[in-house]
Structures are given as C-alpha cells and as structure tokens.
Phi, psi and omega in degrees: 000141187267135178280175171301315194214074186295121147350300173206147187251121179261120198270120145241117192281134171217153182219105173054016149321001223269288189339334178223009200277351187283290206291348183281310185303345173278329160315310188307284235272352188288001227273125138329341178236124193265345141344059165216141196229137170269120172259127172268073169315073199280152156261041182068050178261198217226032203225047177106309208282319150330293195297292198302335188282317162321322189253017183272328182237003150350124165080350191272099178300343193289319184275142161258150185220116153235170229234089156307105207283010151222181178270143175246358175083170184301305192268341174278350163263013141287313201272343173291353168262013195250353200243323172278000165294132173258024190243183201279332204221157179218124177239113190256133177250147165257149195310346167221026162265177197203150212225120179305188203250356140247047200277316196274331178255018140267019192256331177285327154271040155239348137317296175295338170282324182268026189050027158212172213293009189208137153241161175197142193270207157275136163218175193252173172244157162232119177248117162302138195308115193088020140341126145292143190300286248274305159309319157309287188315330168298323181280337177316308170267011191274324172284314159293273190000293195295305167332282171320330156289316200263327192298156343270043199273133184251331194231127202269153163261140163307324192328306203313310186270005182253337159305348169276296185324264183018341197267333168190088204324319181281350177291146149304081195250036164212317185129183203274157205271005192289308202288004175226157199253141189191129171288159224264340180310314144019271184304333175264355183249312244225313177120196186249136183327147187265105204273017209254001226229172185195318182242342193249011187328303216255352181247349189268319159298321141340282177306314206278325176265318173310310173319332204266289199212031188020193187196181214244135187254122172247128203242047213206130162291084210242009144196183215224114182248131191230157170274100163188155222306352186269358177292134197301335172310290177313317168300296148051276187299309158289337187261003178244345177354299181317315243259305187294315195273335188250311189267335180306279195307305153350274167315320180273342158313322208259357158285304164269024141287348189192006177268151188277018136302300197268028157317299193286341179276331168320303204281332170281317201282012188171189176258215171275006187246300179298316194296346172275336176291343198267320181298329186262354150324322205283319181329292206297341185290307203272000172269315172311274206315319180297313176296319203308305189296340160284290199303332175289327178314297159300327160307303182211177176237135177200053146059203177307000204229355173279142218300331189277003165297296183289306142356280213274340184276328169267007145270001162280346179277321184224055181319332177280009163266331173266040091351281217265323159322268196327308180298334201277324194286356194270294171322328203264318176298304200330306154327291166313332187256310189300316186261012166279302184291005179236357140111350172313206205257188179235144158278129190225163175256150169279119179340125174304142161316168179279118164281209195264193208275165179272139194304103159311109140309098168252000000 
C-alpha cells in the first residue's frame, strides 16, 4: 500500500521508452530500502510505453502515473515529476537506465551522516552496438576525472566544488540525474532544471546546489547509464548542435554571473576584479552566440531548429540575457574600431570546444 507521503519518490520521465523500460522498472523494484513510491511521467509517447509501465505494475499500489496531456519536453517533464512527487527525496531513474538494489539507501544514508540535501554515486556504462568510440573514451575519462575530484572525499564543501566548478562553469562534476539522489525542498529553495539548457540541463543544476550546500559522495557504482542511438536528444544532434554547443554555454555563464542563486560562487571564486572578468566572458560568449545565430541562420533554414530560432527561445526564458548580448556586442565593435584605428589584426573569439555527450530525452 502506498502511504500518503513515501520517504523518497523514485521519478521516472518517459518518451517512446518501451524498449529497456521492463529492465529499469525491475531494478527499481529489487531496492532494499522500501520507503518508496514509484511516479511514472509519460510525454505522449506514442510506441506503447504508458501501457507497458501500467502493466508492468499491476497490482503494486507504490505506482503513480501521470499522462501528460501535451509533449512537454525533456526537461521540463524532469521538473513535472518533481512538482507530482510526495516524497521528502527524489531519485530520479531514466527510462533505460538501471539502479543496484542498494542505490536508494546508500545514497540517503549518506545524506544523513553528513548532513546533506543532495547525493550522488559512481556509475557504470551500457554502451549499445554503434556507440561511438570517441563517446565512450569520453565517458570513460569523464569517471576517472570525477573520481580524481572527489576521492577520497565522502562529504563535498561548497568550497570544494566551486573550486572545481570554478576551472570551467560549464562541465558536469557530478553525472547523469540516475546516479544522484536530492530532497525535494531543493527545488523549492534553488528553482527547477532550466529549460532554457537542452544539453547542459542536469549539470547546471548540479552547479547551482553544490555551490549552495555541497554534497555527500558515494564512491561506489550504484548505477548504470546506458548509450544508444534511439534517444531522441542523440537523433538530434546534428540540427540542434548550435543550441547544445553555444547557447547552453551561454546561459549557464550569464547564470553564475549575475544569477543570485549563484552568490556564494561569486564571494568564493575572487574578488571584485575576476567576478567582472566572468561578466564580461558571459558578454563576449553571448555576442559570439548572436553573431554566430545570424549567420548560421542566413546560411541554411531549419525550421524551428534553426539557430536564430533557438535564440530567441532562450532569451524568452532569460530575457536579461539579451541585455548582456547588446553590452558584449557594443564591447566587440568597440574593440574592433580602436584596433582598426591603431592598424592591428581583428580580434576574433574563440569557438566553443565539442561539448559533452548527448542527454536522452525522457
């Protein structure tokens, strides 16, 4: 019988899932720690997967469902299982990914010794046949990496992570949302995944809590992230590129730069002369995005997907960023003409590097 208000609600968001959604809901259910209620989001999908999670759970009062009645996207049906959740804690599974059978109660007792509101482990991979090499070998050293910050640390300082953030605002220093565990007040303190993100969703939020109130490390593989070519994010990939490579890094710049979520990284990561250098990065990032979205814009047309298209959805999300365009594009002539009048080179920014791997839309 499901109580009124379960300990912790394990969320799974689904879209066209049917296909690996049998091995995650059966993982779910091995959990040693039995406080739990499962919520099922569907996003209209259209392959099945509502039914099957239904009959998947026959007879089990712990599951809830909701049916969403438009598609709502990846990240915003991450924040619709987080606003239907009752439970105190929220552990979010992705529709194919699979969670060890003490993934919930060590990541919650490890909230509770160190006293804090978010945890998250180590996880393994499932790479599916035509995996790219080059994504694997990334996600591989993306875990080592991560390994090297934390170990052998169990309880993270904010210092701690903003020293880390701090080398590049935009990296993921924690992992995929299967592997972390986070109380739901959170979200009601801090805000909601930023739907204005398309690739960096889950790393950004990562950043905006650790900054806040660091977090408790399990240094143990409690869950399984898996690869493979049907995620829609991964279909994708070439018509959103801009949206994922450019604006992501946009938004989360002009976020710890001026969002007031992000204070304490400001007051740790410098003095008042780097927090100006981080405003006018966010500038010179976000006039580079603007030019970049004319010109890709005019070069070919792609529809809702075209770059000056996605421009415009994310300053409809974050209108005080084309503010801080227009000062970076005023700085970037400005620049341009002092070194016409003094007979230099044109200065040009540099292109973001290839970001991180692509998100499964669930």
């Amino acid at each position: 019988m499901l109580k009124a208000n379960p300990s912790v609600s394990i969320c799974i968001p689904t879209y066209n899932g049917a296909e690996f959604l049998g091995e995650c809901i059966a993982s779910v259910l091995t959990q040693t720690y039995v406080d739990f209620e499962v919520l099922i989001c569907d996003d209209r999908s259209s392959d099945g997967t509502l039914e099957l999670a239904q009959k998947l759970a026959e007879g089990d009062g712990r599951f809830r469902f909701v049916a969403n009645p438009t598609r709502l996207g990846l990240v915003d049906n991450w924040n619709n299982c987080v606003n239907h959740a009752r439970g105190t804690w929220i552990k979010f599974v992705f529709q194919d990914d699979l969670i060890a059978s003490n993934c919930v109660e060590k990541l919650l007792a490890a909230c509770q010794q160190h006293g804090k509101p978010f945890a998250f482990c180590e996880r393994d991979f499932i790479f599916s046949e035509g995996t790219p090499a080059h994504l694997q070998d990334w996600l591989t050293e993306n875990r080592q990496k991560l390994r090297s910050h934390w170990q052998p640390t169990l309880s993270i300082s904010p210092e701690q992570a903003i020293l880390v953030a701090s080398k590049d605002t935009a990296y993921n220093i924690v992992g995929e949302p299967t592997a972390t565990l986070i109380k739901r007040s959170i979200f009601e303190e801090l805000g909601d995944f930023d739907s204005a993100l398309v690739q960096l969703c889950d790393s950004e939020l990562w950043f905006r809590v650790l900054v806040n109130h660091g977090a408790a490390y399990v240094p143990e593989s409690l869950a399984t992230f898996r690869i493979h070519g049907g995620a829609t994010t991964a279909l994708n990939l070439g018509q959103r590129a801009f949206r994922k490579e450019i604006l992501d890094r946009a938004v989360i710049l002009y976020r710890s730069a001026f969002g007031w979520q992000y204070k304490p990284f400001r007051a740790l990561n410098g003095n008042w002369k780097s927090n100006l250098s981080l405003r006018k990065e966010c500038a010179a990032w976000a006039a580079y995005a603007w030019r970049e979205a004319k010109k890709q814009s005019s070069a070919s047309s792609q529809g809702q997907f075209s770059a000056l298209a996605e421009w415009h959805s994310v300053i409809s999300c974050h209108p005080g960023l084309l503010l801080v365009t227009w000062l970076g594009r005023f700085n970037y002539f400005l620049g341009k003409l002092k070194r016409t009048l003094a007979g230099g080179s044109r200065m040009r920014v540099k292109a973001p590097c290839n970001v991180v791997h692509p998100k499964k839309d669930i």
